[in-house]
N, CA, C and O of each residue as an XYZ file, in Angstrom:
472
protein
N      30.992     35.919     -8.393
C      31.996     36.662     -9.141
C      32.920     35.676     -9.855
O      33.267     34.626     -9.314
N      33.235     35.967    -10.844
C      34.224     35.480    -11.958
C      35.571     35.198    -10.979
O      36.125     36.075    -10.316
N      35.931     33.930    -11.030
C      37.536     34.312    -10.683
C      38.563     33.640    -11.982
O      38.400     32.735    -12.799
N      39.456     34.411    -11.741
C      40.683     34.519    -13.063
C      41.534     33.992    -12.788
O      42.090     34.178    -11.705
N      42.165     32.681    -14.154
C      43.061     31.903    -13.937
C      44.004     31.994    -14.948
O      43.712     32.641    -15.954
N      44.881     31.558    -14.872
C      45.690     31.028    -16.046
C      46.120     29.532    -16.020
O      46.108     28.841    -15.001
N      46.508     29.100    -17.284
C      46.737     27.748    -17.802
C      46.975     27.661    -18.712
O      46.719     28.436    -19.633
N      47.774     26.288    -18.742
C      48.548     25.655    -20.338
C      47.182     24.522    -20.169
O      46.387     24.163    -19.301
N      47.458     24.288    -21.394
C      46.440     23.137    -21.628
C      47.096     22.546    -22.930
O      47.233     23.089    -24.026
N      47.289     21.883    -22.711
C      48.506     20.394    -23.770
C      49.735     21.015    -23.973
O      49.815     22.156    -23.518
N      50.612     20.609    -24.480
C      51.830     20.932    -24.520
C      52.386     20.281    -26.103
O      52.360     19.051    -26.146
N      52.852     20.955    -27.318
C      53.700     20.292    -28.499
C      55.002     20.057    -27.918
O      55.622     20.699    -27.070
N      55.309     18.916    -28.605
C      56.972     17.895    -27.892
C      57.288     18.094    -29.474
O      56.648     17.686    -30.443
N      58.733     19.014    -29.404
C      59.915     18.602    -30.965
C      60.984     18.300    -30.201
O      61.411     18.681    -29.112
N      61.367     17.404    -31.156
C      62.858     17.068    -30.305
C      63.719     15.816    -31.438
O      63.132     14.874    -31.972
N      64.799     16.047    -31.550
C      66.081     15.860    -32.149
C      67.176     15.041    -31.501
O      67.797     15.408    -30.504
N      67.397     13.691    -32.264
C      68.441     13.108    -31.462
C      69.888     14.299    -31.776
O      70.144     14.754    -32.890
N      70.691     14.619    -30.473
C      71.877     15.196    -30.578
C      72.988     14.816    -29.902
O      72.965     14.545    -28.702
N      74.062     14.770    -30.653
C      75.054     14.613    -30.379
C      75.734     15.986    -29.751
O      75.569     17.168    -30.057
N      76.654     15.285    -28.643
C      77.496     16.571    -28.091
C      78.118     17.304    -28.748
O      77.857     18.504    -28.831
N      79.350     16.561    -29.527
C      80.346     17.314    -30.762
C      79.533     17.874    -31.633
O      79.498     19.104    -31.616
N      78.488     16.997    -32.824
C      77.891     18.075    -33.556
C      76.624     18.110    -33.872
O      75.939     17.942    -34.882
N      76.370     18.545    -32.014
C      74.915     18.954    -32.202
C      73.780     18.187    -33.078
O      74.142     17.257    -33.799
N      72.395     18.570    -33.024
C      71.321     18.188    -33.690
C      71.618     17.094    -34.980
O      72.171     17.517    -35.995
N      71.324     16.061    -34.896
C      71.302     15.452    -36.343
C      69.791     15.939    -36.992
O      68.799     16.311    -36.365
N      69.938     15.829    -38.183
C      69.113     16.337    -39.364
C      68.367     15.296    -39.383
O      68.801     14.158    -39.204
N      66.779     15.675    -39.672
C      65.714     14.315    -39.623
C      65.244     13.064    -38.873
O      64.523     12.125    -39.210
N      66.010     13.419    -37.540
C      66.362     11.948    -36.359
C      65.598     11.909    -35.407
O      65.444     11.057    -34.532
N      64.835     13.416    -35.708
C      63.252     13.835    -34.746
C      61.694     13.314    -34.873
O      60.950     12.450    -35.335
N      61.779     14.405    -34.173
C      59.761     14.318    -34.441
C      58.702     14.975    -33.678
O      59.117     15.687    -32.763
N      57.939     14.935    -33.769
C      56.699     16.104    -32.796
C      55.788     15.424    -32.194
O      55.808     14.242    -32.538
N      54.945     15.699    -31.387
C      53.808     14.493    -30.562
C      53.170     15.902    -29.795
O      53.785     16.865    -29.338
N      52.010     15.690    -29.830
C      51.112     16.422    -28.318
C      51.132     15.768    -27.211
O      51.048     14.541    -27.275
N      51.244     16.400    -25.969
C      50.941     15.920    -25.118
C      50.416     16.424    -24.299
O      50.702     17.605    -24.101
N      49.196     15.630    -23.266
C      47.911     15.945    -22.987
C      48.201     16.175    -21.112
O      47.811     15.489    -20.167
N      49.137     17.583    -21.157
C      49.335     17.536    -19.741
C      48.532     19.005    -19.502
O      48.611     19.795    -20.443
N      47.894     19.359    -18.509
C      47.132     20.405    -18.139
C      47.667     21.153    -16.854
O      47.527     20.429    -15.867
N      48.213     22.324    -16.569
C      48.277     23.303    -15.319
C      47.191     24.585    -15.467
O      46.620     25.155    -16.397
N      47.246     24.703    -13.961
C      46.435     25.543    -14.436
C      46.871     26.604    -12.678
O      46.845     25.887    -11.678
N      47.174     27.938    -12.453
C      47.529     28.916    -11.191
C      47.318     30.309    -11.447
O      47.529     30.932    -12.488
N      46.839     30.737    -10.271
C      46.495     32.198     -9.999
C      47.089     33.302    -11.239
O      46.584     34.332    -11.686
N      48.427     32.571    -11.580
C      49.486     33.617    -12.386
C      49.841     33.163    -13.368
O      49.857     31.934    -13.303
N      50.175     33.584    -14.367
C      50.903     33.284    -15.308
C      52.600     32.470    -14.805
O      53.043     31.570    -15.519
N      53.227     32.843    -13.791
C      54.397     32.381    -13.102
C      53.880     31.144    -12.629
O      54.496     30.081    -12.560
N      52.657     31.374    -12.298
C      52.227     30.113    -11.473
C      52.131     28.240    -12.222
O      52.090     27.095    -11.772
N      52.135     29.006    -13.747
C      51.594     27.853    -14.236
C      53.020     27.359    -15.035
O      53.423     26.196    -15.078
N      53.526     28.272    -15.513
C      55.021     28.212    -15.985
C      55.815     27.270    -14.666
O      56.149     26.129    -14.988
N      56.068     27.644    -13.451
C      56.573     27.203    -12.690
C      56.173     25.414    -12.374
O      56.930     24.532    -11.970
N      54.546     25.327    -12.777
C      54.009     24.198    -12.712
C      54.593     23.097    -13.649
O      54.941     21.929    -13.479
N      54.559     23.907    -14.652
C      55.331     23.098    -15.727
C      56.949     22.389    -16.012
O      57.508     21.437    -16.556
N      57.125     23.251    -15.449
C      59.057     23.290    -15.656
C      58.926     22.197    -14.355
O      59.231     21.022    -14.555
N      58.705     22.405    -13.722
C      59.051     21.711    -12.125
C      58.652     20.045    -12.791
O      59.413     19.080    -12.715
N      57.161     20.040    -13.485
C      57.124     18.549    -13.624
C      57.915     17.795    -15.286
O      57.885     16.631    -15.685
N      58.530     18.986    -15.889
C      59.251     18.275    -17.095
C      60.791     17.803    -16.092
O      61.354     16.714    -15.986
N      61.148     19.354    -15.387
C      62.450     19.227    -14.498
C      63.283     20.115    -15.201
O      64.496     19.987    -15.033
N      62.867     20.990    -15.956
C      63.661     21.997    -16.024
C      63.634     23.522    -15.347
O      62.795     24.320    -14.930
N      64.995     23.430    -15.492
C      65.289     24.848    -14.336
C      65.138     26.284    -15.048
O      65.075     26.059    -16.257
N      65.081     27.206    -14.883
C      64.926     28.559    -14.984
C      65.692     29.114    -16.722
O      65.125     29.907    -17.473
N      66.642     28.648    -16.923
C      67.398     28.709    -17.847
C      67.160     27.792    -18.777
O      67.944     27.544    -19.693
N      66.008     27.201    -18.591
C      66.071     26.319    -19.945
C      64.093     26.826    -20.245
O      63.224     26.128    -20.767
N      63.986     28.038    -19.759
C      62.112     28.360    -19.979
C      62.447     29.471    -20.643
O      63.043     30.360    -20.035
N      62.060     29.645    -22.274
C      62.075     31.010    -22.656
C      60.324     31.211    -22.779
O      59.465     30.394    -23.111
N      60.209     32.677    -22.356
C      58.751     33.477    -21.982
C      59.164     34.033    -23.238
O      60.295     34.137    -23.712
N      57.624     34.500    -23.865
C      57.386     35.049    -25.263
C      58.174     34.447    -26.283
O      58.656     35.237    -27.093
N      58.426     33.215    -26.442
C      59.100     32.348    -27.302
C      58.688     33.049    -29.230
O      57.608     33.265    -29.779
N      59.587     33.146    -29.537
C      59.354     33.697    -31.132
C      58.667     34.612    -31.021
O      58.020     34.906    -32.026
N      58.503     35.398    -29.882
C      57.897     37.099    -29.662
C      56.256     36.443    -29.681
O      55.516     37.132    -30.383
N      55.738     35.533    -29.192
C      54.272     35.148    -29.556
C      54.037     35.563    -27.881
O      54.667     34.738    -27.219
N      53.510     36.320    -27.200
C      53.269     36.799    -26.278
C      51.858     35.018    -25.178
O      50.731     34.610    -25.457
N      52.492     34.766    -24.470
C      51.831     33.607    -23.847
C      52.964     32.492    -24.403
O      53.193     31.626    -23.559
N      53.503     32.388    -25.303
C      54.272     31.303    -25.634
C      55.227     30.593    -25.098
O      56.056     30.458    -25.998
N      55.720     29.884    -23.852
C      56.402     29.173    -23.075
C      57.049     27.979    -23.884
O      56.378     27.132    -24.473
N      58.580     28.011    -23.844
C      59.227     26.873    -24.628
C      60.200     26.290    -23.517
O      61.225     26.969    -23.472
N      60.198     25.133    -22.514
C      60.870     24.425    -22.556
C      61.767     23.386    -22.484
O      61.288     22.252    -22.486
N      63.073     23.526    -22.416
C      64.274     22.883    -23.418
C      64.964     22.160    -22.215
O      65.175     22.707    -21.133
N      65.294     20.867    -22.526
C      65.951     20.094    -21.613
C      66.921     19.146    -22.591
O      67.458     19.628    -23.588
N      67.032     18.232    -22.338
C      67.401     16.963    -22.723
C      67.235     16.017    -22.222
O      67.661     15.966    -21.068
N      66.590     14.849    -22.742
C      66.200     13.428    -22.733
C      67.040     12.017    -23.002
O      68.067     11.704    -23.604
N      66.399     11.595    -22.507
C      66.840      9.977    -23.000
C      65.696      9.299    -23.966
O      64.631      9.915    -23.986
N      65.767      8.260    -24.667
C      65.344      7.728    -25.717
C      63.993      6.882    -25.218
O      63.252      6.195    -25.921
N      63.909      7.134    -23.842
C      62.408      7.133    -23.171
C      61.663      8.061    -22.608
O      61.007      7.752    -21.613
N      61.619      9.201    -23.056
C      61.550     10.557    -22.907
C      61.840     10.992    -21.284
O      61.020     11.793    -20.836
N      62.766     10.613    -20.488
C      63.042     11.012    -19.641
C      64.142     11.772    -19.370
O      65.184     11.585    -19.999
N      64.037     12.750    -18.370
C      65.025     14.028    -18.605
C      66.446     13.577    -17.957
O      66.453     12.760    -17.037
N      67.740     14.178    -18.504
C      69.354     13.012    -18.327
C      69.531     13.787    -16.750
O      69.100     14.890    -16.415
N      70.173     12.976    -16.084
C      70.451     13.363    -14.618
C      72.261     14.040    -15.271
O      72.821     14.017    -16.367
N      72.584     14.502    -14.073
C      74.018     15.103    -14.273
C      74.680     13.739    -14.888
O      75.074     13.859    -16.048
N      74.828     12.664    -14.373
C      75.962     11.601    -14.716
C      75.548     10.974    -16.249
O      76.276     10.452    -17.093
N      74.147     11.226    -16.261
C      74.177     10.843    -17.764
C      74.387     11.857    -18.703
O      75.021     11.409    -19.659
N      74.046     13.322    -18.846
C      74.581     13.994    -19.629
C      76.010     13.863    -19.509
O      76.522     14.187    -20.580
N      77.111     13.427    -18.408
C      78.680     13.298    -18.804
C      78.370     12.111    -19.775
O      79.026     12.238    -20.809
N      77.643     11.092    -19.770
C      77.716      9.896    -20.540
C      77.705     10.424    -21.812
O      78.422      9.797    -22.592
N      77.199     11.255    -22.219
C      76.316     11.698    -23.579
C      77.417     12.629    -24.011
O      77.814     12.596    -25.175
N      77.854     13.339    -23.252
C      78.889     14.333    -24.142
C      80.041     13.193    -24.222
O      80.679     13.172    -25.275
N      80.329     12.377    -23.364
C      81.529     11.262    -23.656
C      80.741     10.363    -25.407
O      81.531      9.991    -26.275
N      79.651     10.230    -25.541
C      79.462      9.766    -26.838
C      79.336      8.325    -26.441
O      79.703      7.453    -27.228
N      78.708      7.945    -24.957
C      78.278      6.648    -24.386
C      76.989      6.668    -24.374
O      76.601      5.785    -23.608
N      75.982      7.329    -24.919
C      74.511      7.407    -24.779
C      74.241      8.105    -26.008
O      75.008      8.738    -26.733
N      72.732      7.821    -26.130
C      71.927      8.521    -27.069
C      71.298      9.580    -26.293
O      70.899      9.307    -25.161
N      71.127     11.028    -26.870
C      70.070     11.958    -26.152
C      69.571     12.654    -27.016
O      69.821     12.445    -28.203
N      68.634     13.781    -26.553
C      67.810     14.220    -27.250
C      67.235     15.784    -26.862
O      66.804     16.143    -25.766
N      67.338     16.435    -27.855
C      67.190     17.841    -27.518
C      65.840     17.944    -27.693
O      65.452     17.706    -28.837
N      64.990     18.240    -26.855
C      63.508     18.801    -26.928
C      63.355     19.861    -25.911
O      63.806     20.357    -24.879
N      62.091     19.927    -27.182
C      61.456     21.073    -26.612
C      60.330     21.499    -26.614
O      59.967     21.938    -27.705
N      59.239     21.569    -25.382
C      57.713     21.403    -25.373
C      57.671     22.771    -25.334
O      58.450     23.456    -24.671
N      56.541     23.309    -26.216
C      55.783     24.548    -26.450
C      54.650     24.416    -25.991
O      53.921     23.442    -26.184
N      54.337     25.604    -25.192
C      52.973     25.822    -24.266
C      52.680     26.828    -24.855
O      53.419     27.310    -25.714
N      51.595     27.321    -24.525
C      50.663     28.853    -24.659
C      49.530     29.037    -23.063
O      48.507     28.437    -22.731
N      50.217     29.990    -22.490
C      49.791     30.446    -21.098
C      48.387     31.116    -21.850
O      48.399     31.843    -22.843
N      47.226     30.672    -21.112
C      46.147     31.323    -21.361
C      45.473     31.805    -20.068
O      45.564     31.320    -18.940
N      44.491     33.306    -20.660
C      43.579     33.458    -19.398
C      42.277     32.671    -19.126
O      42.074     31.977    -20.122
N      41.383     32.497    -18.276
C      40.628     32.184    -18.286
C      39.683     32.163    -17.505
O      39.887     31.677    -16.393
N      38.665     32.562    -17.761
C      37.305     33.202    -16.461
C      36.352     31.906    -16.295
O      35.796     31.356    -17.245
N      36.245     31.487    -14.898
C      35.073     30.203    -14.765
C      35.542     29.570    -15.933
O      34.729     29.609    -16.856
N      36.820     28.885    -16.223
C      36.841     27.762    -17.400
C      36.774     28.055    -18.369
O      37.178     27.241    -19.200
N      36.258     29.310    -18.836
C      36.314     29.747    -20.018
C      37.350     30.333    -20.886
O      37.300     31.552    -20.727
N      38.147     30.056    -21.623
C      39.482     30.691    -22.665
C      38.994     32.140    -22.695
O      37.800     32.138    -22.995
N      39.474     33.409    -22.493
C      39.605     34.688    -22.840
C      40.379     35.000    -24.080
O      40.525     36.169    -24.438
């Protein structure tokens, strides 16, 4: 018998150097794929997989992103080695002592029977 999964399979990275006071600078970005794979029983399952290894919490995952039904976006902030800011460095960053970076990886939750995309 068929068993049924879900999974992301790569992930698009946009992301924007930003400043605290005014927000996003214009053109200071850029986009990249990246070749990370989950894959759980649920649709929650794989979302949860994800967030846990970027490190974002509940409030930074929007489900049906731009109403695209499967579309998972998300949103943290980084450092200029794509690593996500701990509490003491986001105070650094809104003090205007660091560089950071607003991103945001887009997934698409898929089904899938024996490996196969539905």
């Amino acid at each position: 018998m068929a068993e049924v999964l879900y999974q992301i399979n790569g992930l698009l990275k946009l992301w924007d150097e930003d400043t605290y006071k005014n927000g996003a600078i214009p053109d200071s970005g850029g986009m990249s794929d990246v070749d990370l794979h989950f894959r759980g029983k649920t649709p929650d399952d794989v979302i949860e997989q994800c967030g846990e290894y970027l490190h974002v919490d509940k409030d930074g995952i929007e489900r049906n992103a731009g109403d695209i039904n499967g579309r998972v976006d998300f949103s943290l902030m980084e450092d200029s080695n794509s690593c996500f800011l701990t509490k003491n460095e986001l105070k650094e960053w809104k003090k205007g002592k660091m560089k950071a970076y607003a991103v945001t990886y887009i997934a698409q939750v898929e089904m899938v029977i024996s490996g196969i995309p539905v």
